[in-house]
Every structure is written in C-alpha cells, then in structure tokens.
N, C-alpha and C positions, 0 to 999 in steps of 0.2 A: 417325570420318570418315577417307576415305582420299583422299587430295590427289594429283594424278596430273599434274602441270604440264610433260609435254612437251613439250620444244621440240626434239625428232628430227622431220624433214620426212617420213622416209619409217616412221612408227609405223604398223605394220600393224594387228593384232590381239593387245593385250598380254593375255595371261593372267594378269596381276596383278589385274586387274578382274574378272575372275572367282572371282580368290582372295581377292578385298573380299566378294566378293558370297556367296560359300560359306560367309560366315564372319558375314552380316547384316550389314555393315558399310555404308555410305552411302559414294558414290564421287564427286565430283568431276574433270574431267579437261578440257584443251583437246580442242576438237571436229577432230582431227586425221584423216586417213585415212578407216579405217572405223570409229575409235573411236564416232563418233555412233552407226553401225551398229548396233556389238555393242550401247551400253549403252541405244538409245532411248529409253522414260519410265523406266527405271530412275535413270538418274542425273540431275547436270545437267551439262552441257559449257558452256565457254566460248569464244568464239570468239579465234580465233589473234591477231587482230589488238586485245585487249582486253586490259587488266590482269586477269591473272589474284586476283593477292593482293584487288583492289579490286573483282571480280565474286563469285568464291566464298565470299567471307564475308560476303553478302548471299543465298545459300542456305542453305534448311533444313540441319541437319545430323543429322535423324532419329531424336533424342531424344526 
C-alpha cells in the first residue's frame, strides 16, 4: 500500500500515483486538488479535514 498524506494546498496531479498504480500497488491519499480526479474508484481519499492516520487504516489494503 502506498500512503500519500499531503498536506501541500496547491497538489495538482502527482505522478507518484500513477507510479503506485503501474506497479499494482493500492494507493491511499488526502482528497486534495484534483487528486480525487485522477484516482476516482481506484483508490480511497480522505478528506483534508480528517485524521488521516485514523481513516486509512480503516481501508482495504488490497491483499
């Protein structure tokens, strides 16, 4: 699983999520920008204003 917990305001479109994802990996990320966008039902986002540590590890992690 690939943990993606930014807290940059202005995260556009990381390509590290696609490098989770090229590689089968299961991505988790704050629902920032257009990160929802990119990852739609592919991953899960969490929202900015939430514990990250205490939402994510209450998602699958694709095992």
């Amino acid at each position: 699983m690939f943990l993606f917990p930014t807290r940059y305001s202005f995260e556009a479109q990381p390509t590290v999520i696609y490098d989770a994802f090229a590689s089968d990996t299961a991505v988790t990320s704050f629902a920032r920008r257009a990160i929802e966008e990119q990852v739609q039902v592919c991953i899960a986002t969490v929202a900015v204003d939430q514990s990250f540590h205490e939402t994510a590890t209450q998602f699958p992690t694709g095992s």
